[in-house]
C-alpha positions in Angstrom: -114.6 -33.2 257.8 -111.8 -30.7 259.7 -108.7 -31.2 258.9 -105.9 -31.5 261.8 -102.1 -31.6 261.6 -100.3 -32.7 264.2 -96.8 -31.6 264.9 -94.3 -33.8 266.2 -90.3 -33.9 265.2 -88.3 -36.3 267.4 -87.5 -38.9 268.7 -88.8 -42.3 267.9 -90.4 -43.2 271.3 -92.3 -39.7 271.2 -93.5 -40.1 267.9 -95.2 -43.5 268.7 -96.4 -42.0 271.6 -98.5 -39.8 269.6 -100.0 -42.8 267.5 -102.8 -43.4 269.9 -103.8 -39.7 269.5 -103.6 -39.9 265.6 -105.7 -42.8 265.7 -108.5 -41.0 268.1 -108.5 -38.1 265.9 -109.8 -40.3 263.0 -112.3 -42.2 264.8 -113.9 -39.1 265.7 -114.0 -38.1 262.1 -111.3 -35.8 261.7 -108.2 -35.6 258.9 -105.5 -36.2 260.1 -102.0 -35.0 258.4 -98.6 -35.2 260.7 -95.3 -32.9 260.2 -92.4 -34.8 261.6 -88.2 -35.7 260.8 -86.1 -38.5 259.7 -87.1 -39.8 262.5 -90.6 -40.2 262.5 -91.2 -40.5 258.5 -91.0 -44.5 258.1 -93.3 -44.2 261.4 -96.2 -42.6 260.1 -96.1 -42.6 256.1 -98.3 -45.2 254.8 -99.5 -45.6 258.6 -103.5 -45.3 258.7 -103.4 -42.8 261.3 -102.4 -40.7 259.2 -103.9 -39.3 256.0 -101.3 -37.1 255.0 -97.5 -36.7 256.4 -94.9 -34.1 255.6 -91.1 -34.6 255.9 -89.3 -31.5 258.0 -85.6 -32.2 256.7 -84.3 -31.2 260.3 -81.3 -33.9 260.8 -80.4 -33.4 257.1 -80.0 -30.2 257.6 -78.5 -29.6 261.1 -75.6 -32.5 260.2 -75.1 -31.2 256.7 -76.0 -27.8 255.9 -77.1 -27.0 252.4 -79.4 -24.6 250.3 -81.4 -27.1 249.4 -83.2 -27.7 252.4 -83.8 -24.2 252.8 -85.8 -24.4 249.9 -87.4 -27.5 250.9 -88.6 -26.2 254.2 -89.8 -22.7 252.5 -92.2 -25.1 250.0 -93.2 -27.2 253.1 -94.3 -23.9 254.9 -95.9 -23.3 251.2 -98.1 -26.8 251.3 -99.2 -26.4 254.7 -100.8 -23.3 254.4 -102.6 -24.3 250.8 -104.1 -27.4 253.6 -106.1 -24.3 254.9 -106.0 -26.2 258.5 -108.4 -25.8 261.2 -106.9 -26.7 264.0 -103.1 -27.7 264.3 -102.0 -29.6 267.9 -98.1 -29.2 269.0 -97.4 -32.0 270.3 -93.5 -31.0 270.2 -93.8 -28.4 272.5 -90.2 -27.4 272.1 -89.0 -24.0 270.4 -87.9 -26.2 267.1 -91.8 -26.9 266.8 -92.9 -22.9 267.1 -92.1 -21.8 263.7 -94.2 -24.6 262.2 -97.1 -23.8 264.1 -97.3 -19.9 263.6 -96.9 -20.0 259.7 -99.0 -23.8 259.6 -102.0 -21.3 258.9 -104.4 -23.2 261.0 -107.3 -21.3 262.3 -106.7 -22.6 265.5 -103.2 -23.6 267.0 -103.2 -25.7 270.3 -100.3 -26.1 272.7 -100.5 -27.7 276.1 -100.0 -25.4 279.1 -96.7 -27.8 279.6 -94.3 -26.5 277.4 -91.2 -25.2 277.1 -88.4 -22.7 275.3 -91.0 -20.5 274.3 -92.8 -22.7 272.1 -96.2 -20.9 273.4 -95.7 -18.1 270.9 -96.5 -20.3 267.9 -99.9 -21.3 269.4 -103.2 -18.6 269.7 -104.7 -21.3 272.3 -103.2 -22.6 275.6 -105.0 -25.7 277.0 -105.1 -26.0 281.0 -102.6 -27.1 283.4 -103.2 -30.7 283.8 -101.5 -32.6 287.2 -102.4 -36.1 286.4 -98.5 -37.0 286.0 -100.0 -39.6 283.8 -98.1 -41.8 280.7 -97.5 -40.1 277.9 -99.2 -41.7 276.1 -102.5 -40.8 277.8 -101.0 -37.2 278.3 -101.2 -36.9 274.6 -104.8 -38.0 274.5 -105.4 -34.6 276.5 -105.6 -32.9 273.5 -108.3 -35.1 272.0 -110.0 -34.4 275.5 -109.6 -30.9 274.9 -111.8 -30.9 271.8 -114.7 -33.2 274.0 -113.3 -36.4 271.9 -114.9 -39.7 273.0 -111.7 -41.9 273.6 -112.5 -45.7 273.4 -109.3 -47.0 273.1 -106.1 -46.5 272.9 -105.0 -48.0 269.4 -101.3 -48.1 267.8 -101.4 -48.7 264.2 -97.8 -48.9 261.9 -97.5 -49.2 258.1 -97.7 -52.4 256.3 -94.0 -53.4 255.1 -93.5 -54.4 251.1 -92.9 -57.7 250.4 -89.5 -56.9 249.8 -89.0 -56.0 253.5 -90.3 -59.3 254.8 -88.2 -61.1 252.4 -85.0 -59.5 253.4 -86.3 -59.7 257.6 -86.8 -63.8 256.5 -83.7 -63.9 255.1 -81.7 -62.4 258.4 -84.1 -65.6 260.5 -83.4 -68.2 258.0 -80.9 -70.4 260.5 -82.9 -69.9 263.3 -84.1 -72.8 265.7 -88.2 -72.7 265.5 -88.3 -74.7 268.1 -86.6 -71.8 270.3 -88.3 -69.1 271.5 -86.8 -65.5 269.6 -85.4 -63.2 271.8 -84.5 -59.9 270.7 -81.6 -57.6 272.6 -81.6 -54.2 271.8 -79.3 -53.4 274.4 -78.3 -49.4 273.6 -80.1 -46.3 273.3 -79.2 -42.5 273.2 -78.6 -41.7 276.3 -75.8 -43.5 278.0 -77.4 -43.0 281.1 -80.1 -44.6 280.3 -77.7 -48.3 279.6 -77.9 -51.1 281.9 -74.7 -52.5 283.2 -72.7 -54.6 280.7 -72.0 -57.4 283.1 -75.5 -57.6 284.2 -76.2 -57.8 280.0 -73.5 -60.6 280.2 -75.4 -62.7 283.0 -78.8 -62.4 281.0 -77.1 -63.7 277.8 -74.9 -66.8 279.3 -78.7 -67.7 280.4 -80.2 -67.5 277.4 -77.6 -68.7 274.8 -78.5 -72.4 275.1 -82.1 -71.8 275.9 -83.4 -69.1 272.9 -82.4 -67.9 269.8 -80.8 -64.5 270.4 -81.1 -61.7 267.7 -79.1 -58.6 268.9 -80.5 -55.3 266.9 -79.1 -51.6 267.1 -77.1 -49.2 264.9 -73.8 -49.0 263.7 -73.2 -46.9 267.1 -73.8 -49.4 268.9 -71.5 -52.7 267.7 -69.1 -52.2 270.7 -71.3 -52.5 273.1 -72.9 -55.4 272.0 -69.6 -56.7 271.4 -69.2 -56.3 274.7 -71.7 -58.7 276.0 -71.2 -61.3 273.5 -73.7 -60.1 271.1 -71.3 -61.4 268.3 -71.5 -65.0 269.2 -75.1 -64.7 267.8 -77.8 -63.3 265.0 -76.0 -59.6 265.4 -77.9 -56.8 263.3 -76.2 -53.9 264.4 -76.0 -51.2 261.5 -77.9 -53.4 259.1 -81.4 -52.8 259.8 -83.6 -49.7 259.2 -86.8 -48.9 261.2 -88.9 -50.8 258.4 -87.1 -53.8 258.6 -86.9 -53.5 262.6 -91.2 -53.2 262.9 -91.0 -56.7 260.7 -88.2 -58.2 262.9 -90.3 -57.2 265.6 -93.2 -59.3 264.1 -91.2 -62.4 264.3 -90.1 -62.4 267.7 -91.6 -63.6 270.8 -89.6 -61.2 273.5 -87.4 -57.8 273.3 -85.5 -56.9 276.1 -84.3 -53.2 276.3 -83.7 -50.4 278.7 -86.1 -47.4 277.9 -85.6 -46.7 274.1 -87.3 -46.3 271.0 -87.0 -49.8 270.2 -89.1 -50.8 273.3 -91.5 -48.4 272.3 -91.6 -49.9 268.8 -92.0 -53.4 269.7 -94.7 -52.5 272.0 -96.1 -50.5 269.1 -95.9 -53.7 267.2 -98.0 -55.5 269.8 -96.7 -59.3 268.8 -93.7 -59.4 271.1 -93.3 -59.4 274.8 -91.7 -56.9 276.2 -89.6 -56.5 279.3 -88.3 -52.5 279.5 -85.3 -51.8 282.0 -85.3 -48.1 283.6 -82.2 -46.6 284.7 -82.4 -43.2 285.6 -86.2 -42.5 283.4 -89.5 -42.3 284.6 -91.5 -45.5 284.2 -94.9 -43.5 285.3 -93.5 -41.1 281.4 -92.4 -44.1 279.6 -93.0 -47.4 280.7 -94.6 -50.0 279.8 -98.9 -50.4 280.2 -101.3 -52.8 279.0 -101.3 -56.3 279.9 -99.5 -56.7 282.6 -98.4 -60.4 281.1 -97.0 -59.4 278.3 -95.3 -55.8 278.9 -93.5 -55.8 281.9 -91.2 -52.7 283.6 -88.8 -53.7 285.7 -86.4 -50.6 287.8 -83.7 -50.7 289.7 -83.7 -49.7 293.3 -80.8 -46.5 293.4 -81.8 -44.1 295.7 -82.0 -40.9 292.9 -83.7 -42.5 290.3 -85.9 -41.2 288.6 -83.5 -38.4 287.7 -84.3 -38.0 283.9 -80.8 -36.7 283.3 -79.1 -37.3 280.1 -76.2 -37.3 282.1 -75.6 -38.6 285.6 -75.1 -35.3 288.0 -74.0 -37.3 290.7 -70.0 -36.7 291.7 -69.7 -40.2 293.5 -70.9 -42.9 292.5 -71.8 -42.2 288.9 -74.5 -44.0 287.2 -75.5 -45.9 289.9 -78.8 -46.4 288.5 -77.3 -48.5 286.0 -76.5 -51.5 288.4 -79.8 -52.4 289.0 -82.1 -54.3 288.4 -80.0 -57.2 289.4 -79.8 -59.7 286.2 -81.7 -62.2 288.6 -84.5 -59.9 288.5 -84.5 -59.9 284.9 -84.0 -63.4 284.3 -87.1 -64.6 286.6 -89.3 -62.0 284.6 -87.9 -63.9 281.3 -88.5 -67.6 283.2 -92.1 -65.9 283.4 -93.1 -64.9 280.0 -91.3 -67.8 278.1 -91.9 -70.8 280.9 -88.2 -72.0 280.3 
């Protein structure tokens, strides 16, 4: 059996991305070990694509400096060599992952030709330009393509929760109407210029308040905005749920509505839930949704700019235009759709 690691450090949407890949690898008989952050760690441990994962301490370290990460990531570098790897795929392709892949050891160290900051100079073999302009997800199953991999499917696996995880996720439900449907909101995400206008978040919930139970998810970051389209008037679990107990909450629900974030991509990862993604200023042929058509649904806006893929909006008039639309009347037919209310 040869043993694979696959590189990948941020963020949550990029990481589950890469599941399908993972997953491929195995069926076709290889080991499969992962070297991700914080942010991928709950992701993939336990997960069975994966039959080994290491921890890079990279947010630890960049928000708090101390020695003892240094240390940690010198032993890491340690462990990976000792795997003796034969082939090691970075799926990063950013300048943080090239130090990894030059001292991973692996006999073989394969970047795509589309990379960036350098990152080539941690691999010894460059795949070929590829000008599909596919979905990630299928631009990641390039690599398996590289090797002459059969892909028959394109499978998302995520860890088992604890019992102790599904006690705590029943315990945030336990007032809930079952004879509602369950709506999740996860209204925020990194980029600001990815968020969908607040009043058109405000129309969407004055239709659904009487017709759904409403269960509003984020992080502490992101209380005021959901403050600021009523998200306190209901189930509000901003700051008090980590990515385990999100994949579980996620199990429960019967629709998520977000704008291109990682909690989209996890509760399409999760495969229970519909899904209805709203893209600003991203590319939906990157990011959106596929799969049935019925179930996972993209909707975008109409500006004239978009897809931009700016983290912020480089327009000097009319900033963030992107944001207005989709009209809530868009969204809300889409919801009639899927739930038949």
């Amino acid at each position: 059996m040869k043993k694979i690691l696959l590189v990948k450090l941020s963020a949550l949407g990029d990481v589950i991305f890469n599941i399908p890949l993972a997953n491929t690898l195995k069926t076709n008989g290889y080991e499969v070990h992962w070297l991700t952050t914080e942010k991928g760690i709950d992701l993939i441990e336990n997960n069975p694509c994966s039959d080994k994962t290491y921890l890079l301490p990279l947010y630890s370290l960049r928000n708090h400096f101390h020695i003892k990460y240094i240390f940690q990531i010198i032993k890491l570098i340690i462990d990976l060599r000792k795997e003796q790897y034969d082939i090691a795929f970075d799926c990063q392709r950013r300048l943080k992952s090239m130090p990894f892949m030059l001292l991973s050891g692996a006999k073989r160290r394969i970047i795509s030709h589309h990379s960036t900051e350098y990152a080539f100079l941690g691999a010894n073999e460059i795949m070929p330009e590829d000008k599909s302009n596919c979905h990630m997800v299928k631009f990641n199953q390039k690599y398996a393509e590289y090797l002459g991999l059969n892909i028959d499917e394109i499978k998302f696996t995520l860890p088992k929760q604890p019992q102790e995880i599904k006690d705590k996720v029943n315990k945030y439900l336990e007032h809930i109407d079952n004879n509602k449907p369950k709506v999740v909101i996860a209204p925020a995400t990194t980029w600001k210029a990815k968020h969908w206008d607040i009043e058109n978040w405000k129309k969407v919930v004055e239709f659904l308040e009487d017709k759904c139970n409403l269960i509003f998810t984020g992080t502490n970051a992101d209380k005021e905005l959901i403050s600021k389209i009523n998200g306190n008037k209901f189930i509000n679990l901003a700051g008090k749920t980590n990515l385990k107990e999100m994949m579980e909450i996620f199990r429960h629900v019967d629709l998520v509505i977000s704008p291109d974030s990682g909690s989209a991509h996890l509760a399409w990862a999760c495969s229970k839930p519909a899904l209805i993604e709203i893209f600003c200023c991203t590319n939906t042929r990157h990011f959106g949704c596929f799969g049935n058509d019925n179930k996972y649904i993209t909707i975008v806006g109409n500006a004239p700019c978009r897809p931009c893929n700016k983290r912020h909006c480089p327009k000097e008039t009319e900033k963030n235009i992107c944001t207005k639309t989709p009209s809530p009347e868009e969204v809300i037919n889409v919801i009639n759709k899927i739930l038949k209310l």
